[in-house]
C-alpha positions in Angstrom: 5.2 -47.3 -29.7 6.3 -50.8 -28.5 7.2 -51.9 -25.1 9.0 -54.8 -24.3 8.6 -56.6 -21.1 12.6 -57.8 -20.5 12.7 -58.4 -16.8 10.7 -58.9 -13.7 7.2 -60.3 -15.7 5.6 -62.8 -13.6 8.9 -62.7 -11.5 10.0 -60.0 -8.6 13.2 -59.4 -9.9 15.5 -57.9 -13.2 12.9 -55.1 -13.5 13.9 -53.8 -16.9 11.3 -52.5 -19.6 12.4 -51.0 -23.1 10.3 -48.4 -25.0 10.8 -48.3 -28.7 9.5 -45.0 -30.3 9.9 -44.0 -34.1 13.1 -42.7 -33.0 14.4 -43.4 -29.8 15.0 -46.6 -27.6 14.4 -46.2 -23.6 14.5 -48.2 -20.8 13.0 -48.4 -17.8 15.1 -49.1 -15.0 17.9 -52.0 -15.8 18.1 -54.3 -12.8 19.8 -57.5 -11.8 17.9 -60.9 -11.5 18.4 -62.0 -7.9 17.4 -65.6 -6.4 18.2 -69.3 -7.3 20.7 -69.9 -9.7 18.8 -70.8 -12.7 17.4 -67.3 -12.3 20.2 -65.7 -11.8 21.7 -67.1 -15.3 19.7 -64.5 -16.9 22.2 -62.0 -15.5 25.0 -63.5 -17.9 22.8 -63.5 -21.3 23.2 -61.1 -23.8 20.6 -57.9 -23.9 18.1 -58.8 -26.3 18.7 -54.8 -27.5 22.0 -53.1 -28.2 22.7 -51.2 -25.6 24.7 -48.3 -27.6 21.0 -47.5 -29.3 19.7 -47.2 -25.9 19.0 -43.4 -25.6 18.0 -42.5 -22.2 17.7 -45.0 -18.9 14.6 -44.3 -16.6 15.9 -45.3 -13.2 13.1 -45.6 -11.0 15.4 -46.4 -7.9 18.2 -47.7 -6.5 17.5 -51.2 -5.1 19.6 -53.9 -7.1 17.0 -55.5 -8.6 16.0 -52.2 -10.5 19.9 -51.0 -11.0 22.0 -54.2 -10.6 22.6 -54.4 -14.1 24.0 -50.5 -15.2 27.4 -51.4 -15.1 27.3 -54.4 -17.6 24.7 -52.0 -19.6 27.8 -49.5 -19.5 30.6 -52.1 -20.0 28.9 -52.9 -23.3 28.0 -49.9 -25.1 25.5 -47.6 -23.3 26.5 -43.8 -23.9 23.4 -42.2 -23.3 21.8 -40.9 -19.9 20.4 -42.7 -16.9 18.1 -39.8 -15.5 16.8 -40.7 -11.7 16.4 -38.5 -8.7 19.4 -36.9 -6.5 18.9 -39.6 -3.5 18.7 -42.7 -6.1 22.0 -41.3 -7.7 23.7 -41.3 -4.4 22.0 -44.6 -3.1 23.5 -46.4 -6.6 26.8 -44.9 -6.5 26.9 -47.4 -3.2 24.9 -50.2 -4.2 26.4 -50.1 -7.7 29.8 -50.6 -6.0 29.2 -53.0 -3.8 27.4 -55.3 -6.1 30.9 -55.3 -8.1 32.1 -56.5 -5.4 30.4 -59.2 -4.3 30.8 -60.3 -8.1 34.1 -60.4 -8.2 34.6 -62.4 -5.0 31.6 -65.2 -6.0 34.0 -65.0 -9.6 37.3 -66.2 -7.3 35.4 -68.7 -5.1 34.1 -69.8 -8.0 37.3 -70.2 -9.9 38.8 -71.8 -7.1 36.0 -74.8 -7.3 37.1 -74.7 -11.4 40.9 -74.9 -10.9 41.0 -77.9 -9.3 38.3 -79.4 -11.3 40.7 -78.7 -14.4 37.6 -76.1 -16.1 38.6 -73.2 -17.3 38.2 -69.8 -15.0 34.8 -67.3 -15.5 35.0 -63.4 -15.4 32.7 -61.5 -13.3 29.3 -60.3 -14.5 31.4 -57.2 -14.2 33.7 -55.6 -11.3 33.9 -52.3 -9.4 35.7 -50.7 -12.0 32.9 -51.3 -14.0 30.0 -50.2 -11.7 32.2 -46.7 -11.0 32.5 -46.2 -14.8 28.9 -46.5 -15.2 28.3 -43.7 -12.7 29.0 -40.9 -14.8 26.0 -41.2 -17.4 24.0 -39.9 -14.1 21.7 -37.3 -14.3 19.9 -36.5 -11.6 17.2 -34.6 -11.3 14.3 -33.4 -8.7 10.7 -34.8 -7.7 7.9 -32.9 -9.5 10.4 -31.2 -12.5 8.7 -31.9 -15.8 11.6 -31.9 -18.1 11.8 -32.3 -21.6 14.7 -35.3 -22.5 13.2 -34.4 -26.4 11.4 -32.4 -28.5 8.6 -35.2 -28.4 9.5 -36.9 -24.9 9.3 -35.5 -21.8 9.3 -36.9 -18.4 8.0 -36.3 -14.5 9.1 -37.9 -11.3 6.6 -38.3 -8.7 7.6 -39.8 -5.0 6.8 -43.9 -4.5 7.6 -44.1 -1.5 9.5 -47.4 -1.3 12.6 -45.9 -0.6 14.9 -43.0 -0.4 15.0 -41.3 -3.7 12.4 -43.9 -4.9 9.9 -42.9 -7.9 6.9 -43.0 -9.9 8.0 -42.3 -13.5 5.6 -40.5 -15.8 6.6 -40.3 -19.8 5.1 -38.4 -22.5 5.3 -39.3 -26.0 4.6 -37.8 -28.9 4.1 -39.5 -32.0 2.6 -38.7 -35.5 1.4 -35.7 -33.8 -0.3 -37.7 -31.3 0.8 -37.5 -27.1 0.6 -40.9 -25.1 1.0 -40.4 -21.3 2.8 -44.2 -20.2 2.7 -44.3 -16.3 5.4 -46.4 -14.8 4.9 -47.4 -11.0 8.1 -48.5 -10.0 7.6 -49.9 -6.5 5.1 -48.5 -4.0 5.5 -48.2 -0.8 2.9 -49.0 2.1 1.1 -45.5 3.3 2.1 -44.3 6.4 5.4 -46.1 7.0 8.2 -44.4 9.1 10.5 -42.0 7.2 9.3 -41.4 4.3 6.5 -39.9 2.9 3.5 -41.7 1.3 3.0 -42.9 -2.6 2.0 -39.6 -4.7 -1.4 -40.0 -6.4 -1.2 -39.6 -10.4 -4.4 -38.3 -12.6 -3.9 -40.1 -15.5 -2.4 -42.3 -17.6 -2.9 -43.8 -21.1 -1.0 -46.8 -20.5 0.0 -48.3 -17.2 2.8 -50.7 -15.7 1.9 -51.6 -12.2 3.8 -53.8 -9.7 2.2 -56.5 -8.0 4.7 -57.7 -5.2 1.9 -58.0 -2.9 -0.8 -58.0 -5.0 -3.0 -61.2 -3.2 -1.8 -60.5 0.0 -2.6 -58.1 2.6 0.1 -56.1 5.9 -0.6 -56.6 8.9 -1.4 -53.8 11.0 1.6 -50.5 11.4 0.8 -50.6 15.1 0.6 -54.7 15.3 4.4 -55.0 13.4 6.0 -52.9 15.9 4.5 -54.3 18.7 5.0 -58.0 17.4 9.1 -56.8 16.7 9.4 -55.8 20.2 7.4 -58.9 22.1 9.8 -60.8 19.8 12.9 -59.3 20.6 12.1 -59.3 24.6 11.3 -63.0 24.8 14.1 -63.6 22.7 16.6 -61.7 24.9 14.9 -62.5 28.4 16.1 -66.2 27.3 19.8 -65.1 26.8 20.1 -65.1 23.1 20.6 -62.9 20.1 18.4 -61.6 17.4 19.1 -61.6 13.9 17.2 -59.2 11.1 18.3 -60.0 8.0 17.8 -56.3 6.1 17.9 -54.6 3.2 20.7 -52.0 3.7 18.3 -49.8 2.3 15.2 -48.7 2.8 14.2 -51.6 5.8 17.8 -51.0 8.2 16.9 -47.5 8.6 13.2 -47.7 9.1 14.5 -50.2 12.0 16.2 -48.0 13.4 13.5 -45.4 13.4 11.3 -47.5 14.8 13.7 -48.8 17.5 14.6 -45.1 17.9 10.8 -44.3 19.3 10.8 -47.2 21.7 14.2 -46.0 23.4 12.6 -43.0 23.9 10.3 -44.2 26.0 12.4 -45.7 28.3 9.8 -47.3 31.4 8.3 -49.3 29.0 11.4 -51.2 28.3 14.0 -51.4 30.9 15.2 -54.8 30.1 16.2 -53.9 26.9 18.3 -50.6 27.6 21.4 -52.6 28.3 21.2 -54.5 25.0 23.2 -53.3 22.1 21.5 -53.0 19.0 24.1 -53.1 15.7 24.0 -52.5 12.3 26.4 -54.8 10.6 26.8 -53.9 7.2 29.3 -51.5 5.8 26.6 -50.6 2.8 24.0 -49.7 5.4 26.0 -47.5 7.4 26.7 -45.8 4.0 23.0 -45.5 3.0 22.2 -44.5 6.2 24.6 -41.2 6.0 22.6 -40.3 2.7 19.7 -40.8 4.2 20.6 -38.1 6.4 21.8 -35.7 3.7 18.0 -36.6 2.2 15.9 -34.9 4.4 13.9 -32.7 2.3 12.8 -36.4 1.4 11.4 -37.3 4.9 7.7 -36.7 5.8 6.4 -34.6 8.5 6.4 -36.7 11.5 10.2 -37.6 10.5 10.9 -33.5 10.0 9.5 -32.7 13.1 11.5 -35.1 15.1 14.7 -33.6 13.6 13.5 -29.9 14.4 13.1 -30.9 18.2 16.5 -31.7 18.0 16.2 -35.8 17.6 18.1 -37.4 15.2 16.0 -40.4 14.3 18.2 -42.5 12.8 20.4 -42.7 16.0 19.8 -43.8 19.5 21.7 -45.1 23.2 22.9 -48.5 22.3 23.1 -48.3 18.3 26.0 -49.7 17.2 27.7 -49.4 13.3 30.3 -52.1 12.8 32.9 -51.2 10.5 35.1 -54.0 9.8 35.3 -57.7 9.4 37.0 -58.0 12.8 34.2 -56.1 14.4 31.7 -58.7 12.6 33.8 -61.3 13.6 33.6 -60.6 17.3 29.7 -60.2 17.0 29.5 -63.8 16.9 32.6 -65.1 19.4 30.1 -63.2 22.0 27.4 -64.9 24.2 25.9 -62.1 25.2 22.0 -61.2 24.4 22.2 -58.6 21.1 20.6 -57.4 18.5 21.9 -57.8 15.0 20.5 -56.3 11.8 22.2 -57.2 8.6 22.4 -57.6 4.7 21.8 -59.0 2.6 18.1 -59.1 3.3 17.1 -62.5 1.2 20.5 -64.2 3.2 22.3 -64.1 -0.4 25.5 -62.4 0.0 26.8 -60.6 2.8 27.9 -60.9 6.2 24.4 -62.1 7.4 25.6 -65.5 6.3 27.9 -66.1 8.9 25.8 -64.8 11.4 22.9 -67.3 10.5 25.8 -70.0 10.5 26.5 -69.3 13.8 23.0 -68.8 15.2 20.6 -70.5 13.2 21.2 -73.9 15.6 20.6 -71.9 18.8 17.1 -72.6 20.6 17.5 -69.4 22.4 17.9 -67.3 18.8 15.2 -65.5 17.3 15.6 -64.6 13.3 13.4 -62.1 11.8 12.4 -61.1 8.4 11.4 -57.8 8.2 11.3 -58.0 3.7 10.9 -59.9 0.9 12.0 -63.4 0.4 11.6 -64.3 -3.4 12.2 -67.7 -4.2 15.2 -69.9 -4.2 16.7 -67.7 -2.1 18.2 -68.8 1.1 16.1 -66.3 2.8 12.9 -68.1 1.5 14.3 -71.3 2.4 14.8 -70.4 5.9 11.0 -68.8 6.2 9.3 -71.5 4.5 10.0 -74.0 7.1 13.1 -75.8 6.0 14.3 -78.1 8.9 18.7 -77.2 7.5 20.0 -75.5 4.8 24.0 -75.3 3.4 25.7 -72.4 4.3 29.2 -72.0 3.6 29.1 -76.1 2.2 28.2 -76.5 5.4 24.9 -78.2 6.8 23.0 -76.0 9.4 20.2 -77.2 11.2 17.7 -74.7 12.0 16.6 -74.4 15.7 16.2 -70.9 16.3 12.8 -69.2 16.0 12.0 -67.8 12.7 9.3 -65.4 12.6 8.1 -63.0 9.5 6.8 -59.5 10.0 5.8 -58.5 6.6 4.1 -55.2 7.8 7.6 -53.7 7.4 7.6 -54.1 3.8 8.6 -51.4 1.3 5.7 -52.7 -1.4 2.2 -51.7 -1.0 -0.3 -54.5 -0.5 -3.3 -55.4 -2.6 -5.4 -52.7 -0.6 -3.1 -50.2 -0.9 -2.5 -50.8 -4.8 -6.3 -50.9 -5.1 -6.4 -47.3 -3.7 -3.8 -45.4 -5.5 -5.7 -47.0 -9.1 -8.4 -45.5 -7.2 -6.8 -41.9 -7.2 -6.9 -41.8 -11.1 -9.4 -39.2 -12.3 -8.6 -40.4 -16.2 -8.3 -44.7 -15.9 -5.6 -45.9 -18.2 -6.6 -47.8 -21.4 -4.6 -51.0 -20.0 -2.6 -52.1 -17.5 0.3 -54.3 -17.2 0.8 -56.4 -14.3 4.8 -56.8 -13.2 6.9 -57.3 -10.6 4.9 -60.4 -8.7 5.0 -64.0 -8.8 2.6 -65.5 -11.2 0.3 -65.8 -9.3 0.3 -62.6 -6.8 0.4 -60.9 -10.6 -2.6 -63.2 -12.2 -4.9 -62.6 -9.3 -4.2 -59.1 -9.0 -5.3 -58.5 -12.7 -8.1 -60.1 -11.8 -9.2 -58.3 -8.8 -8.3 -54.9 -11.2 -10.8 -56.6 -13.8 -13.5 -57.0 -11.2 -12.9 -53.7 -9.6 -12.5 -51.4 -12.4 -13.2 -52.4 -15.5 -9.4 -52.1 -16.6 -7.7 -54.6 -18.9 -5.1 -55.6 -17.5 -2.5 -57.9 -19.1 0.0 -59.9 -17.4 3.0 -59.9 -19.8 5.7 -63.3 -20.0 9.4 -62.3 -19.9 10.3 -61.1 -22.8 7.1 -60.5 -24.7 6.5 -57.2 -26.6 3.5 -55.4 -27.1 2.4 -52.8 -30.0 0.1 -49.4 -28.9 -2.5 -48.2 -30.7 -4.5 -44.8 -30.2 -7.4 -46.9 -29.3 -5.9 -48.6 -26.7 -6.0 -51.9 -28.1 -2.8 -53.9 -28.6 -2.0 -54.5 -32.8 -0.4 -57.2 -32.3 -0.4 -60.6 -29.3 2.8 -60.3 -28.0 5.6 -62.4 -30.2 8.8 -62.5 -27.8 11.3 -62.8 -29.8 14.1 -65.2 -29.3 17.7 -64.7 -28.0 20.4 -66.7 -29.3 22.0 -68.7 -26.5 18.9 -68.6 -24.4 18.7 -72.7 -25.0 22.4 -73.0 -26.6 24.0 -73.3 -29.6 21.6 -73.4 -32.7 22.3 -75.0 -35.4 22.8 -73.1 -39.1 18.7 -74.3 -39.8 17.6 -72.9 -36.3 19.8 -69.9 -37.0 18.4 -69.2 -40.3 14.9 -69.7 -38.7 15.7 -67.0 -35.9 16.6 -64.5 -38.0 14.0 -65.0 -40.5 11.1 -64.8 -37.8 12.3 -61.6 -36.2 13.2 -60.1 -39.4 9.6 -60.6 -40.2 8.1 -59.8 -36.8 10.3 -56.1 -36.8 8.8 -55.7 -40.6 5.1 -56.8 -39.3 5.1 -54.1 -36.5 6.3 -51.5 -38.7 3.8 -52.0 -41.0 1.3 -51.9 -37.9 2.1 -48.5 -37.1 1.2 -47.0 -40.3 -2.5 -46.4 -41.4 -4.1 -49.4 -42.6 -7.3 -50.6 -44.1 -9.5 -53.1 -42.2 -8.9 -55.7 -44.6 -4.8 -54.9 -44.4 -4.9 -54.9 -41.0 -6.8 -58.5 -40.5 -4.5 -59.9 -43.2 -0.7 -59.0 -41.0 -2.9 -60.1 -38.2 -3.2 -63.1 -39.7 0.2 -63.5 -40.6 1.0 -63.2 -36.7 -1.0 -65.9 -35.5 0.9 -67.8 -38.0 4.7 -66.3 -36.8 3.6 -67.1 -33.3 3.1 -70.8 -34.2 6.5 -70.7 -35.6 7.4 -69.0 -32.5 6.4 -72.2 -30.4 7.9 -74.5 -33.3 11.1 -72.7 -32.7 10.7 -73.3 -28.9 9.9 -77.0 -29.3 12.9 -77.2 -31.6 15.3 -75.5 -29.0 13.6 -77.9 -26.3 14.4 -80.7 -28.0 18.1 -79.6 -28.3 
């Protein structure tokens, strides 16, 4: 069995994992890279797999980074089935959508800027057509069925609790009459967070893939990130102005809401603020939050128990859902004091744009970030101390507060990833490090190392990794090249590609078969030596 690290290694974005048995191909989740532009180019390369050989598509949720890419998956071959759980399917059948959207319209602003520089127009990564084609190779199914997708594959969801729907994603494989249990994390969530209920505990696991999004840092406090929200948003509108959240649409908008839901409740402790409209603005959110009221059975106790007393916690006095662009509009022609939470929740796309344009030079603004900033976003820009940024083409200078509250996170942090390894009665062989920054990922292995005894390997994008019975990789990891990563090749740099992944696919083959001592150091030779013609390549391209 090989797996192939394709998206979000030692980056928090495109998670997208490919398992290669002796006779089927399957990903894991298939999601768009999001942040500065150089990363986003990996959006528009070519899948470094045919995606009509893909067989079955492990969606783990629905957030765009984990999903963003289905429809171009579908637009170019994919006929098998994306399996995920009922929530997810609803969740993408919005997101998926949207994201069509919003490539369409950067495609015309983008072609506008080419017209009248005389280049030639760009299609879309793909269009809603697309992303509502792709939605019937759904096939979703509940938590805690263990269902068969083959004779020798079969496959368990267990709750993550990131987001609605969200999952832990546990394969079994059989092989040469041999069963390997591969344990895929997805994205945990923090324990004890509003709404949903907390990370399922799994037994065991031959092989692990673990996210790290916060795996050097540390939440603050539950109680402390309310608290801190509200002292934030009172000084904020005791001076007269408005405060901004950007949010993801879902997952963070509705555990707002929540939140904000338990403090108008108690209504002595804040007067001043009863008067103050609170609005969700964001079409997408207002969607997600109808189908996270459809969901439930997914809720956790406290949540349950609000609903069976007759509160609806995802609704309170003041809460307002703007609908249309007119309504958004008018949100920022007022001076009154307000509360606005909006998407996009890195400040990429989305009506939270204009709204920062419009209050981002205010003294008397507060903006908040309740989630994840990854880099080169505009979101990351904002929280990392930048004294202006461009929005629109135009220069804003930033005078408004800016404060973080990371507590509201959907990711566990390093203490909370440390525990749930801890909840394994049978340690996995290995684990691979993902989803982080290099070095939230690098020092988590590390601390996993220390803690546990556990090798742990960080994998670069791209690199694949041959498993053994014995835990022990068969091979180092020899990513194989893309053509049009680095642009055109020439025919000698052509003929070079295909020649050292014709002989890297023939030298993993032969891996998997049963081989003498003396065989097996002889191919591993030969791969030390293919992975200094790997780096020749590289240096070749480089110099290009």
């Amino acid at each position: 069995m090989k797996i192939s690290f394709l998206g979000a290694a030692q980056m928090v974005t495109g998670s997208n994992y490919l398992i290669t048995t002796d006779t089927y191909k399957i990903l894991l989740d298939c999601g768009q890279f999001q942040g500065g532009k150089e990363t986003e180019k990996l959006n528009a390369l070519p899948f470094p797999f045919s995606p009509s050989e893909i067989d079955f598509l492990i969606l783990s949720h629905a957030h765009i980074d984990h999903s963003g890419r289905i429809p171009k998956l579908a637009k170019e071959g994919f006929r098998g089935k994306i399996i995920c759980t009922r929530a997810t399917a609803d969740l993408a059948s919005i997101l998926l959508k949207d994201s069509g959207h919003i490539h369409e319209m950067e495609a015309v602003w983008e072609n506008r800027k080419r017209l009248r520089a005389g280049l030639d127009p760009v299609e879309p990564l793909y269009r809603v057509e697309d992303a509502e084609n792709s939605l019937q190779f759904l096939n979703p199914i509940l938590y805690d069925q263990k269902i068969d997708l083959t004779d020798s594959i079969s496959l368990r969801f267990q709750d993550a609790g990131h987001i609605l729907g969200s999952s832990i994603v546990e394969l079994w494989i059989r092989e040469e009459n041999q069963e390997t249990k591969l344990v895929f994390s997805g994205d945990l969530g923090s324990k004890d967070r509003p709404l949903l209920r907390n990370p399922s505990l799994i037994e065991d696991a031959d092989y692990l893939i673990l996210e790290s999004t916060y795996g050097n840092r540390l939440h603050e406090e539950p109680e402390k990130r309310v608290f801190k929200l509200m002292d934030i948003i009172s000084k904020t509108i005791a001076r007269g102005g408005t405060v901004i959240i950007p949010s993801f649409a879902v997952g963070r908008t509705q555990e707002l809401i929540y939140e904000l839901n338990k403090y108008y409740d108690h209504k002595e402790m804040i007067q001043d603020l009863l008067k103050v409209p609170v609005y969700v603005d964001s079409p997408m959110a207002t969607s997600a939050t109808e189908i996270f009221r459809k969901h439930a059975d997914c809720f956790d106790e406290e949540t349950r128990g609000y609903i069976l007393s007759g509160d609806n916690p995802l609704d309170f006095h003041n809460l307002r859902f703007t609908k249309t662009a007119e309504e958004s509009r008018l949100l920022n022609a007022s001076e009154e004091p307000k509360i606005i939470i909006s998407a996009s929740g890195m400040c990429e796309a989305g009506r939270i744009k204009h709204h920062l344009k419009h209050h981002l030079w205010k003294k008397n603004s507060s903006v908040i970030f309740v989630g994840y900033q990854a880099e080169g976003t505009l979101g990351r820009s904002i929280k990392d101390g930048a004294e202006n940024v461009k929005i629109f083409g135009e220069k804003i200078q930033i005078r408004a507060e800016i404060h973080s509250i990371e507590g509201f996170s959907g990711h566990a942090d390093q203490s909370e990833l440390l525990d749930w390894l801890r909840s394994f009665k049978k340690p996995p062989k290995k684990i691979f490090i993902v989803h982080g920054e290099p070095d939230a990922s690098t020092h988590f292995a590390h601390m996993i190392r220390d803690t546990f005894d556990i090798e742990t390997v960080v994998p670069k994008l791209y690199e694949s990794f041959e498993l053994n019975e014995y835990g022990v990789d068969l091979s180092k990891s020899i990513p194989k090249i893309i053509p049009g990563q680095a642009g055109e090749l020439d025919a000698s740099a052509q003929n070079m590609l295909r020649d050292l992944n014709v002989a890297i696919d023939r030298i993993h083959m032969l891996l998997s078969t049963d081989l003498s001592a003396k065989d097996y150091q002889i191919l591993k030779n030969k791969l030390i030596q293919l992975e200094k013609d790997v780096i020749d390549l590289n240096m070749l391209l480089g110099d290009k």
